[in-house]
N, C-alpha and C positions, 0 to 999 in steps of 0.2 A: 482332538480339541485342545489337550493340555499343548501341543508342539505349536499349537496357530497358538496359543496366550505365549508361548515360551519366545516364540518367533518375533510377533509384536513387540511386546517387551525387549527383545532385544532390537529389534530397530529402531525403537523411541530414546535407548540409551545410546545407540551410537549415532543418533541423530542430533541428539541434544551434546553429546560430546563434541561432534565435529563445529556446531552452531558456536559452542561455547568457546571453539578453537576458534573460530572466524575462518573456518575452512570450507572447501565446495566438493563433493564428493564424487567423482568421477568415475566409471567402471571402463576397462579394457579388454577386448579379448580378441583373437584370432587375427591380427591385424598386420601382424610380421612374426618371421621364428623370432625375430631378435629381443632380447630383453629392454631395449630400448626402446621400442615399438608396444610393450604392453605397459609401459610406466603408466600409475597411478596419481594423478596433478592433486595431490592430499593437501597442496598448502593452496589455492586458488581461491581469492576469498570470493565471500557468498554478496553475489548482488544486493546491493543496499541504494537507495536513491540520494547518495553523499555527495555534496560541492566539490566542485576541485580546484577553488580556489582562482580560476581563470588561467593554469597551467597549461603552457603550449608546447608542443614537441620541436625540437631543434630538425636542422636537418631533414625535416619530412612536410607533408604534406597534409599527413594522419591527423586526425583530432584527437586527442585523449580520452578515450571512455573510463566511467570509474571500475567499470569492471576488466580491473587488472587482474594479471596470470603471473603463476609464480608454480613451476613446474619443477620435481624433483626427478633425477637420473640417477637411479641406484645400481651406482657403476663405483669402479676402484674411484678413490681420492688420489690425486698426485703429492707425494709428500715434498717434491723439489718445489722452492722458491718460485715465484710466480716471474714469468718474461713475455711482456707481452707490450709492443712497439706504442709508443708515448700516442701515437694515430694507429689506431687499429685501419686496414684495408679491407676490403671486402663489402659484406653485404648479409641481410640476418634471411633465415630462413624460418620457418614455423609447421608444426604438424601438433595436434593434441593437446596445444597450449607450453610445451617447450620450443626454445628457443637454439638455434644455430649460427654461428658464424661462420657464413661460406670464401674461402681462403680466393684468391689469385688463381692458385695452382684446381681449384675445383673442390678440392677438400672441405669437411665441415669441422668444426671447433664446437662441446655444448657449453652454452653457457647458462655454468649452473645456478648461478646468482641473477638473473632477469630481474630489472626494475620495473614497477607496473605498468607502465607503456612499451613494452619491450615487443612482448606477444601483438599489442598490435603493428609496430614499424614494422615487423617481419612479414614476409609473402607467403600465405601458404601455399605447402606444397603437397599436402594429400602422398598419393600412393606416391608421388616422383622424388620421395626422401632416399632413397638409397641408391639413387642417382648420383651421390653425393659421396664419397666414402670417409670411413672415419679417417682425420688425421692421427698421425700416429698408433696407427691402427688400436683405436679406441683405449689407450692408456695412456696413461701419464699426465703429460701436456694436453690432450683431447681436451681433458675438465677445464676450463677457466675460470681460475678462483675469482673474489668479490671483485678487486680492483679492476681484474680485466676485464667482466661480463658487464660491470658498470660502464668503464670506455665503451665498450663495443656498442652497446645499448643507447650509450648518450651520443655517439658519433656515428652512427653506420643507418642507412636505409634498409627497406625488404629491396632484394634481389628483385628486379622490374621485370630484367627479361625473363625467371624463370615461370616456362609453361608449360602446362601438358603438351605433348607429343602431338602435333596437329598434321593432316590429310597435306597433301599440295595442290588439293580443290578451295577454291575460290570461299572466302566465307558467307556463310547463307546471312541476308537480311531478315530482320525481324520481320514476320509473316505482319502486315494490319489486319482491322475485322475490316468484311465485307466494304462496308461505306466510308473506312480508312479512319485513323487515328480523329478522337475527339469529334465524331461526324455524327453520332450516336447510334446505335445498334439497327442492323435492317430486319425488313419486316419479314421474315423467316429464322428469326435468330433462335428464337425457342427451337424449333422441327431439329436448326441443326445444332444446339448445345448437348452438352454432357450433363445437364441438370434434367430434373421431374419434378413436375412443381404439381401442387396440392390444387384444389379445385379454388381457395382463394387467392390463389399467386396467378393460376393461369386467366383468370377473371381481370386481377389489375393487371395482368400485361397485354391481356390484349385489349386494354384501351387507356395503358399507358402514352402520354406524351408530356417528356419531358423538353424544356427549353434548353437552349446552346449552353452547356456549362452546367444546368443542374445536376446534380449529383442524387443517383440513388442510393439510401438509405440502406446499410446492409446491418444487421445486428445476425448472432451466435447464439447459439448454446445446447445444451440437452432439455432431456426432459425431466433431470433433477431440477432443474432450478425453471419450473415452468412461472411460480409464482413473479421470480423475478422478475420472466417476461410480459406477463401481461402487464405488471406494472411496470417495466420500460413500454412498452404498447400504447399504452391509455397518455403518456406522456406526451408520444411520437404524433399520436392523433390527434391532442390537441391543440399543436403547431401546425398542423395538414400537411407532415412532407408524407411522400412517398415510402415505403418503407417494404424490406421483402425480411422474415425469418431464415436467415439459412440454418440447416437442421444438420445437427451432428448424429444424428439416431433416428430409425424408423419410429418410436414413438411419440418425441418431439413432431416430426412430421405429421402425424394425424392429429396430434393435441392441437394444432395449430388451426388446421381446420376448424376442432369443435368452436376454438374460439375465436372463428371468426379472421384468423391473422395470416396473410400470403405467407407460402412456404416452400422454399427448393431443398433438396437434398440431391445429393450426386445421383443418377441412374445406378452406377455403376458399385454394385457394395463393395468389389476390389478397391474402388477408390478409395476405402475408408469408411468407418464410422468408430464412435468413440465405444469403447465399454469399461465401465469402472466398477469394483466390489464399491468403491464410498460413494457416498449420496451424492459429494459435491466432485467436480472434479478438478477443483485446483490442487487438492492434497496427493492426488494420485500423478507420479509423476512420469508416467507412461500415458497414461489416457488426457494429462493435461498437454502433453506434448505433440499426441498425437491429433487433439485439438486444435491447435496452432497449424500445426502443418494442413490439415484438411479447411481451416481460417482463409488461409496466405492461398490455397488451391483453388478455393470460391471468388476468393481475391480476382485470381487471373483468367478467369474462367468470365465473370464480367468486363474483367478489363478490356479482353479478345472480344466480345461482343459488341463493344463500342461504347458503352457504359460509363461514364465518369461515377464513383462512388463512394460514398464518403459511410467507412466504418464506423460502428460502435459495440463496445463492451454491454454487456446487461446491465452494468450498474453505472452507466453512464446515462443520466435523463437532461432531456434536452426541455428546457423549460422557455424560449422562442426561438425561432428560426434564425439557423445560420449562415442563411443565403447572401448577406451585408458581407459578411466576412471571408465565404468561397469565391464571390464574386470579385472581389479587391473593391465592395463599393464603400470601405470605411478606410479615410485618408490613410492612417499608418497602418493598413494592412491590406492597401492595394497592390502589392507583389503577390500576395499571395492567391490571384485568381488566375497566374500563372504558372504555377510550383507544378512539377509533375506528382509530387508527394509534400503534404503539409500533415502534420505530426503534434500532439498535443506534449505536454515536459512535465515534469516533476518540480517543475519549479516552484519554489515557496515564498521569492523575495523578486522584488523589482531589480535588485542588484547583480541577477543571474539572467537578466531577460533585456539584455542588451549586445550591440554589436560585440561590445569588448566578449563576449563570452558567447557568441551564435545564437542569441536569441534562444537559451536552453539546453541547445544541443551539447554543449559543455559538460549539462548534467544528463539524469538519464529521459531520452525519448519515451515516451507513454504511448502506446498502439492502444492504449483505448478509445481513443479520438484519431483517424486516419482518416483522411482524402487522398484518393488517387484520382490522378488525369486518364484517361487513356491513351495511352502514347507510350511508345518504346522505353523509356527511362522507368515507369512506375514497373511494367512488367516485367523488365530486367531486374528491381529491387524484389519483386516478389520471386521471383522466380530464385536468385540466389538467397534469399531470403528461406526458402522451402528446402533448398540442398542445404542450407549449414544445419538445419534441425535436425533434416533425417541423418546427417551426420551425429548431431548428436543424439538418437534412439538408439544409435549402438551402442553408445555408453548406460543410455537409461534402462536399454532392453536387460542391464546387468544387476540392476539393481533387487532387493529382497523385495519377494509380492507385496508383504507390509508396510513397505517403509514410505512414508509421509514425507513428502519435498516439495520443500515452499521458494529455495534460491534459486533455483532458475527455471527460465521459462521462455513464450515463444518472442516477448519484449526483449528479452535477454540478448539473442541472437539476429534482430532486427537491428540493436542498438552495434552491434557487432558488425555485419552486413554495412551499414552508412559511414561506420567508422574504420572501415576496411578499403574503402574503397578511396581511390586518388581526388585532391583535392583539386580543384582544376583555380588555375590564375585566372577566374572569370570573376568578378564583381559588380555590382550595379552601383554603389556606395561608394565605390572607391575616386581617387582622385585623379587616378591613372587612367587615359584613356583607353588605352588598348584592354586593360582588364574591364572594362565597361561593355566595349564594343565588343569583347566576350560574351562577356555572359546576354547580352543582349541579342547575340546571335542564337546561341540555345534556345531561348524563351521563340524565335520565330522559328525556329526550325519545328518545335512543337508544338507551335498555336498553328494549326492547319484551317479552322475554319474563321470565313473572313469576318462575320462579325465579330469577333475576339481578336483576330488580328488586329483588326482596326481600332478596338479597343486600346491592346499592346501597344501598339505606335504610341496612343494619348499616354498613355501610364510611364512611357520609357520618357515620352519630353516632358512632360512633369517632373520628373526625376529630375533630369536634365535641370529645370528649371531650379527647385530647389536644391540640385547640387554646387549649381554654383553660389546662390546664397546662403549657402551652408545653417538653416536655416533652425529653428525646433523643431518643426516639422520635418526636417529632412533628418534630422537625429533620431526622432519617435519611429522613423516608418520601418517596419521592419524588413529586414534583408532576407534575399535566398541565399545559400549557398550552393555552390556549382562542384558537381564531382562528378567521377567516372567509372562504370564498372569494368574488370576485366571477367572477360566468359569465356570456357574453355570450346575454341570451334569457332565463335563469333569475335567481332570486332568489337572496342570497348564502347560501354552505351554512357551516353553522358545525360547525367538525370540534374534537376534542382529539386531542393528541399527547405521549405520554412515549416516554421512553425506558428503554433496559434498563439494568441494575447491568455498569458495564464490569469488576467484577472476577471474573464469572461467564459475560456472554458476552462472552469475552476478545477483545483486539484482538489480531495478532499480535506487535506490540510487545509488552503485557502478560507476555504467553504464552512466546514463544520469545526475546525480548533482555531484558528484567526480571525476566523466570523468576517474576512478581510470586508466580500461583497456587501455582509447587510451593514457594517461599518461606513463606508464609504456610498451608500445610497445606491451599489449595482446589481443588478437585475444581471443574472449570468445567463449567456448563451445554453451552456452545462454544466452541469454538476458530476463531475466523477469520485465515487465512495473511495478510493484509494486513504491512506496514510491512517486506517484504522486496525481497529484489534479485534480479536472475538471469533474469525471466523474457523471454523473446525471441519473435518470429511463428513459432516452431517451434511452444516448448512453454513449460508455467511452470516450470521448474529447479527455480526459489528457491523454491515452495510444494514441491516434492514432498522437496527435499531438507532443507527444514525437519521434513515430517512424516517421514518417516523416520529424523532422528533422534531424534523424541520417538517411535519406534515408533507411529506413527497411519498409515503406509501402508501397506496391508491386500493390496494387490493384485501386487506383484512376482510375477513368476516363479520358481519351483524353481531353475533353473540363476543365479538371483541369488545365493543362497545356497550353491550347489554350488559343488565344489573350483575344477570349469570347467566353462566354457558361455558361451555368447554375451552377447555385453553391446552397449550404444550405439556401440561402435566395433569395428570387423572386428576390429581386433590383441589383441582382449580374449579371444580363442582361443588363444592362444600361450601364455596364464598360468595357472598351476594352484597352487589354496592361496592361504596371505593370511599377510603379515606386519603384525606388528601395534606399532604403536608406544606405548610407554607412558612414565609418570613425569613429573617435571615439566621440561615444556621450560623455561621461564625461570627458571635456577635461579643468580641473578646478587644479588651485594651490590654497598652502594656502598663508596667512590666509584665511579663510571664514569663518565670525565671526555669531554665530548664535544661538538660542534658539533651547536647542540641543532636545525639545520636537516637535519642529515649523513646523515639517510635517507629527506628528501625529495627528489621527484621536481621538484616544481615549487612554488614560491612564487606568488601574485596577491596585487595589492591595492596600497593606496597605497605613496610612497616611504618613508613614515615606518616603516611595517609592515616592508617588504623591506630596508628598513636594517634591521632593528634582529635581523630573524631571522634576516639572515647575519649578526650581529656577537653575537651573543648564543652561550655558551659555560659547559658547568659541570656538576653533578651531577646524570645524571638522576635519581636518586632523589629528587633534592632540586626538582627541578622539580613545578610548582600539579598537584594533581588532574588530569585529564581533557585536560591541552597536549596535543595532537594530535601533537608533537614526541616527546614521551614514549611515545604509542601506536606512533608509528611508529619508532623507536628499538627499543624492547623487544620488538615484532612481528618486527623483523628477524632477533633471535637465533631466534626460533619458527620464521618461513619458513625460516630458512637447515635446521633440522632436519629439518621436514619435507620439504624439498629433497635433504637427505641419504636421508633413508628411503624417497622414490622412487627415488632411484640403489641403494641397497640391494635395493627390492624388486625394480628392473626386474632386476640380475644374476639375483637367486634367479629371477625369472620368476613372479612372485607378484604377487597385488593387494592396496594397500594399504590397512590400517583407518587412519583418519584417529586422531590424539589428540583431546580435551576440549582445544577451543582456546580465548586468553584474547583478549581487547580489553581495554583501558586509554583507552580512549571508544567512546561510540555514535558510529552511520552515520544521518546524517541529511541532505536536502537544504536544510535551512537553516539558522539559526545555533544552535550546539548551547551548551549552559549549563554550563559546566566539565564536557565530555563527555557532557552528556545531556542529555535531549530537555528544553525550555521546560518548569519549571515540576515536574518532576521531583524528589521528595526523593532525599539520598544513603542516607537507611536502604532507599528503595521501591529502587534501585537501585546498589546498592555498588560499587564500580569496585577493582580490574578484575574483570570479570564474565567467566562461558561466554559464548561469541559465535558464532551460529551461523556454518557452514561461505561462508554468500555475505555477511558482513559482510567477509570478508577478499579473499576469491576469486573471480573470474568462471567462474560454472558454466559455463556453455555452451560454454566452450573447454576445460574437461575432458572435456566426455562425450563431443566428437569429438577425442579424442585420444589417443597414445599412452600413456595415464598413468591405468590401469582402478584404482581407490579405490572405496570403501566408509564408509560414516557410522562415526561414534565410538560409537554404542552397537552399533553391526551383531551383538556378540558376547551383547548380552544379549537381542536376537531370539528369542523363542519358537519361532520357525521354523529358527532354528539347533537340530541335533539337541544331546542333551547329547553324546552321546560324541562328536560332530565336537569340541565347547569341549573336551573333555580331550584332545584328538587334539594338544597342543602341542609345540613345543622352543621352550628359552628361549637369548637370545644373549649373552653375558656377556664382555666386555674387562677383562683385566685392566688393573689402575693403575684403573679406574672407582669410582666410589662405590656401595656397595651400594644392591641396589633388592630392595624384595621381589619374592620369588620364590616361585610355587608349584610348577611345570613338574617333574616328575620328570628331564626330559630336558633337559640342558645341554650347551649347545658353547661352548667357554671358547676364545678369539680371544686372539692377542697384541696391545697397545696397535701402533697405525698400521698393523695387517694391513687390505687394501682391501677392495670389497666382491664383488670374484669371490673373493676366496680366502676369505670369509665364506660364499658362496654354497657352494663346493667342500666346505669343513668339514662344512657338513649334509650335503651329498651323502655324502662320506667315513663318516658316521655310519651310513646308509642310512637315513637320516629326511627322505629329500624328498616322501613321500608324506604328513609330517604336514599336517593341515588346518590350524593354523596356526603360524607362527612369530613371537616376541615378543620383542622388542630396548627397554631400558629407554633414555632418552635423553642418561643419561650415560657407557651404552657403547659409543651410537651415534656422540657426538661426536667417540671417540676412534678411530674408524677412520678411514682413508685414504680421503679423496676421489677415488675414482678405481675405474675399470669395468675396471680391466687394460689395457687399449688407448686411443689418441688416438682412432682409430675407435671404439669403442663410448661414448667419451667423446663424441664429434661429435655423433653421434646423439641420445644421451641431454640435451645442451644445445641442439637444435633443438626438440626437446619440450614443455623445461621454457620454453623464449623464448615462445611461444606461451600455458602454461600457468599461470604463477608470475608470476604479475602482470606490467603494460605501463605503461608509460608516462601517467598521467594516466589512473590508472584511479581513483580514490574520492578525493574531496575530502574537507577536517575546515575549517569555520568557526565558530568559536568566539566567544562572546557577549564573552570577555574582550578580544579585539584588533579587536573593532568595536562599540565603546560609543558610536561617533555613525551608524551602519547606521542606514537610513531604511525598509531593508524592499525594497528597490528595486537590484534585481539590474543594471540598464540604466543607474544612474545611473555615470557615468563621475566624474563632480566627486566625488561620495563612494563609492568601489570597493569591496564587500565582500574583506573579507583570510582569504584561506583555505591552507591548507597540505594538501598533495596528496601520496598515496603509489599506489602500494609499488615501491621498488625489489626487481629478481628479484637470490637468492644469488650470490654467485661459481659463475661456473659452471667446469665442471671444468674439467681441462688438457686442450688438442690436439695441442699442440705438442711435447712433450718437457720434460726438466728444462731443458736448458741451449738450450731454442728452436728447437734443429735438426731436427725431427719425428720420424718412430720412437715407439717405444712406451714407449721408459724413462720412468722413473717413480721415483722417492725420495723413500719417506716417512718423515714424520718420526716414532723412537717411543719418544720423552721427551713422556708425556703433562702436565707443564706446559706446554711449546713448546706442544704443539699445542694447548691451551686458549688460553694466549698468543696464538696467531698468529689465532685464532677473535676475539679478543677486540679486535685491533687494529681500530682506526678507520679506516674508508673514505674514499679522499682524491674530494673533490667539486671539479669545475669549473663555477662557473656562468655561463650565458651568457644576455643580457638580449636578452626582448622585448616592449615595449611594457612595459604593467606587472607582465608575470611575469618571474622569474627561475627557467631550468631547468638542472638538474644532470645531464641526459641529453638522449643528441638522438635517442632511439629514444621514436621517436611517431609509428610510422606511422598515416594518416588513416584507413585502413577498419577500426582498433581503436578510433578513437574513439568508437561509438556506446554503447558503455557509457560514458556520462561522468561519473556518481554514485552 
């Protein structure tokens, strides 16, 4: 037992080291005697969903994925001066993410400085590396210092011709199903597949019929996250598509059943199934890998049946049907009911979702939203798609049983896979004919059935039409791109790929931090939970408490909603009813003169940075847009409220509704652009914005703890009866500012009465039975801090230390105080400058007024004073390490694993 804590512990610290390096953690073994065949890629940064700016690779074909490689060869250094010809010749080769320069003569060169596109212009070459010998027989000159690896890298292609070792038999064609590409599945396709489907799968299939081109519905998962599904389910039903469970576990497969939901899983257990020690299985990064690959297996397993199918993630809810948009029947996104694969992005900005940048692809691919066609090209992408993973399960299979891994996954190597492969001179868009008359060729080689055919013709002279009018319409419409795979044994299969319109299937940025859709009046296609926080190897937190506050979690419990009932933590029994907090917390003019460091936690980053933010002082109002400084300044009056309104709620013995909380910057793991994400306009996202509940706060440590809460919309729940909502008392202090009111029932509190004798007052009323009670927040501020007792006070601040933020819990790095940032998290010589929150509120008193302990208590009730004494500035000590400076020394280590 002590070796598993001992164990854990160490993999949460060399996890958070390597995260904190910006590195990707790789394992090798048995792969060659050679030392250079078990290198360890320690500098590989960790997949992030980052812009690139619209960066295109010279010389190639390849697109730029942002997940660059940067591989280390721990071989002799050459101390001679570097020679290396002004045009490098040759051609790069690749194996484990390092890079080679194959010579004229046959020989390889490493190159140990690769630029982040490097790994992908190279070809890999799996086991046929030592086909290659080292030049110089691996010293000296072998190494190519920075100048030369940068040449090589910025001027040389992957080696084309290099391939496995092939037969001098004829290459086999890609097998169709039965009724031939896109024809749709024949009527014995169950008897002969590889799937076992549940008594409600084999019910909808056999009186399945789908039309030319619909797409069935595939969703994932275990039976940890069964809650998830029912709530993707009830989504899925009430747009009427089609939909099957594929089942990663024999008990996901009977759960499915109970409730009602078609379900396949392989026949075959060889085939795979998942198993994980943690509850969820994205943390596990052997079972979340081995998910993916058995994903991508179900994948083709449909595709070969004749199935067109359109993937989704659990936390992906599809709120109407996206039939308009698979079909090409909505104008700019009529190419895409020909795409052999259409891909949803990470895109956050309209300025990433255009031609100039592939419609997304630029940035990183999202497989939680995936259409495949059936046709050769989808099944070629899945197919290598499934080999680059099991490639990497050798690396994963190395990893410690414990260790938690969130960088990479089965997107990771999808996004890899499309970017690996040859771009083809095929366009629809373009002005050149013959690249028209390309890619126009592919789309009919793959539209086999003649109603779509005939379709294609009208869609290609359309084109036609507005390309030469070169029109808005023809600018909006979105493009495929045309590439090629190469396969070892077969001929290279030439596939298209678009992508979806990101303001319809919304990213979660879009959706829940941009608010972009209810901004703009759009009703999205889908919703994917992506660009959130909170989730842990329990459970996802941060998705579910997202969709609950946008009312899209469909599956709680009755006693969620009841007076009382069991909640995530035993103590959630002891409370009956709900207080509700309203009006506006931040209700502040300027001046507010202030140390504009004075409610961070921690400063990083260079000396010049660290000077200048402890000596920097003045109006926050008057402080740039989006300063992190400012967020966390004006956060702090918010926390300290809702701090209050937990000590409120716990006397009454109530759970609390959270308020409509604000941010004054985005939460982002990398450098964010006066508060929001790269590339971001301020109309698409206005500051300070709603911000959801885990932009602020670490869920996980709520929902086991004494501190039972409820979402900010909880009261306009359908599922809330109406007469519980009229079941109110309002709470009203005098000297406070008026708030409206509707509440027929008021209890009027003297200014600094605390919150038992607030509590007491209802009770006195005999209104403790109302379902809720409503305190506006500038009658809240004017009550006493204080539970009536030191003891109830102890308690009540043992909670909230745990609950109300820790120590180096969310960082803010801002594009303004790192204009020479390289990108490069590990780079010590140039240190990203970040500014780190939340400090927790004053917590209540223990001790007594005058320190002696006992219960007294004086408060103050001149509500100026006590605005005053709210409003005073907090005195900070900070103490220096290394290159941070911290203004608390509570940070203990096993809270570190939330580090962003």
């Amino acid at each position: 037992m002590a070796q598993t804590r001992v164990g854990i512990a160490l993999a949460m610290v060399c996890a958070i080291a390597l995260i904190f390096g910006g590195v990707r953690l790789t394992h090798f073994g048995n792969l060659s005697a050679s030392r250079e065949d078990t290198i360890v890629a320690l500098t590989q940064r960790a997949r992030r969903p980052e812009p690139l700016q619209g960066r295109v690779l010279r010389n190639t074909d390849t697109a730029v994925s942002h997940r660059g490689a940067k591989a280390q060869e721990p071989e002799q250094r050459s101390a001679e001066p570097e020679q290396m010809p002004a045009k490098p010749t040759g051609c790069l080769i690749t194996k484990w993410s390092a890079v080679w320069l194959v010579g004229p003569d046959g020989t390889r060169s490493h190159i140990a400085h690769p630029t982040d596109d490097c790994t992908l212009r190279a070809t890999e070459v799996g086991d046929e590396l030592d086909k290659y010998p080292k030049a110089h027989g691996g010293e000296g000159k072998y190494q190519l210092g920075t100048t030369a690896s940068a040449e090589a890298c910025k001027r040389l292609k992957g080696c084309v011709t290099v391939t496995a070792k092939m037969d001098d038999a004829p290459a086999a064609a890609e097998e169709a199903p039965p009724n031939g590409w896109g024809l749709g599945p024949s009527a014995d396709w169950m008897r002969n597949s590889r799937l076992r489907f549940n008594k409600e799968g084999t019910k909808t299939f056999s009186t399945l019929q789908l039309s030319p081109g619909e797409p069935l519905l595939l969703v994932f998962g275990g039976a940890s996250v069964s809650d998830m599904l029912r709530n993707w389910a009830l989504h899925a039903q009430k747009i009427g598509m089609t939909y099957v469970v594929t089942c990663m576990d024999e008990k996901l497969f009977n759960l499915a059943d109970e409730y009602g939901l078609p379900g396949a899983i392989f026949s075959d257990e060889a085939s795979g199934r998942v198993t994980t020690r943690w509850k969820y299985f994205r943390m596990d990064p052997k079972a979340f890998m081995t998910m993916g690959i058995l994903k991508a297996q179900f994948f083709i397993a449909f595709l070969r049946a004749g199935f067109d199918i359109l993937c989704a993630d659990l936390d992906v809810l599809w709120l109407r049907p996206p039939t308009p948009y698979l079909n090409g029947e909505v104008a700019s996104s009529q190419l895409l009911g020909f795409a052999d694969v259409v891909v949803s992005s990470d895109v956050t900005n309209g300025l990433a979702d255009t031609d100039a940048r592939w419609w997304g692809m630029q940035q990183e691919m999202n497989t939680g939203m995936l259409l495949l066609r059936s046709s050769p090209g989808s099944v070629a992408v899945c197919e290598a798609w499934v080999a680059r993973m099991q490639q990497e399960m050798v690396s994963i299979s190395k990893l410690p049983p414990n260790m938690l891994q969130w960088w990479s996954n089965d997107q990771t190597f999808f996004n890899e896979v499309i970017h690996r492969s040859q771009k083809l001179q095929a366009d629809l868009k373009s002005l050149n004919a013959n690249n028209v008359a390309a890619a126009s060729a592919v789309l009919r080689q793959h539209t086999t059935l003649p109603q779509r055919r005939s379709k294609l013709d009208e869609t290609l002279a359309r084109m036609d039409t507005l390309r030469a009018g070169r029109s808005r319409d023809f600018v909006e419409t979105r493009n495929l791109v045309f590439r090629a795979l190469s396969r070892p044994g077969k001929p290279a299969q030439t596939f298209s790929i678009g992508t979806f319109p990101f303001e319809v299937f919304a990213s979660g940025h879009t959706f829940f931090t941009q608010s972009l859709q209810q901004r703009l009046g759009i009703q999205p296609v889908a919703v994917h939970t992506t660009f959130q926080f909170g989730d842990t190897a329990e459970f996802a937190w941060g998705k579910r408490s997202r969709l609950r506050e946008r009312l899209m979690w469909l599956v709680d419990n009755e006693s969620y909603y009841a007076r009382r009932g069991p909640g995530p933590d035993p103590s959630e029994l002891d409370y009956s009813g709900f207080l509700a907090l309203d009006g506006d917390l931040v209700d502040l003019h300027a001046p507010l003169i202030r140390d504009e460091a004075s409610a961070s936690v921690k400063l990083e980053g260079g000396e010049p940075f660290l000077a200048a933010s402890l000596k920097a002082r003045g109006d926050v109002f008057q402080m740039r847009e989006g300063d992190p400084n400012k967020h966390l300044i004006l956060d702090s009056f918010q926390r300290r409220l809702v701090h209050n309104a937990l000590a409120l709620a716990r006397a009454m013995r109530r759970k609390l509704i959270f308020p409509k909380l604000q941010c004054w910057s985005d939460r982002y793991w990398n450098t964010l652009v006066n508060g929001r994400f790269p590339d971001v306009r301020p109309e698409n996202h206005p500051l300070p914005f709603h911000c959801p509940f885990d932009h602020l706060y670490d869920l996980d440590k709520w929902v086991h703890s004494d501190a039972p809460f409820r979402e900010y919309s909880f009261l306009d729940n359908p599922r809330v009866r109406a007469e519980d909502k009229q079941d109110s008392v309002r709470l009203v202090v005098r000297g406070a500012k008026p708030e409206p009111a509707a509440e027929a029932r008021v209890v009027t509190l003297d200014t600094g009465a605390d919150y038992k004798q607030a509590a007491d007052a209802v009770a006195e009323k005999g209104w403790n039975d109302a379902y809720v009670v409503k305190v506006g927040a500038r009658s809240l501020e004017l009550l006493c801090e204080h539970l009536g007792s030191a003891e109830e006070n102890s308690k009540f601040n043992k909670v909230m230390h745990r609950v109300l933020g820790i120590a180096e819990q969310v960082r803010f790095c801002d594009a303004y105080v790192n204009r020479n940032y390289n990108g490069r998290q590990d780079d010590r010589n140039n240190p990203i400058n970040c500014t780190w929150g939340f400090h927790r509120p004053p917590p209540l008193p223990e001790s007594g007024i005058l320190g002696l302990g006992g219960d007294s208590q004086t408060c103050e009730t001149d509500a100026s004073k006590i605005i005053a004494a709210r409003l005073k500035e907090p005195e900070r000590t900070w103490q220096n390490f290394r290159n941070e400076r911290w203004s608390t020394r509570d940070r203990p280590g096993y809270l570190y694993r939330q580090y962003m």
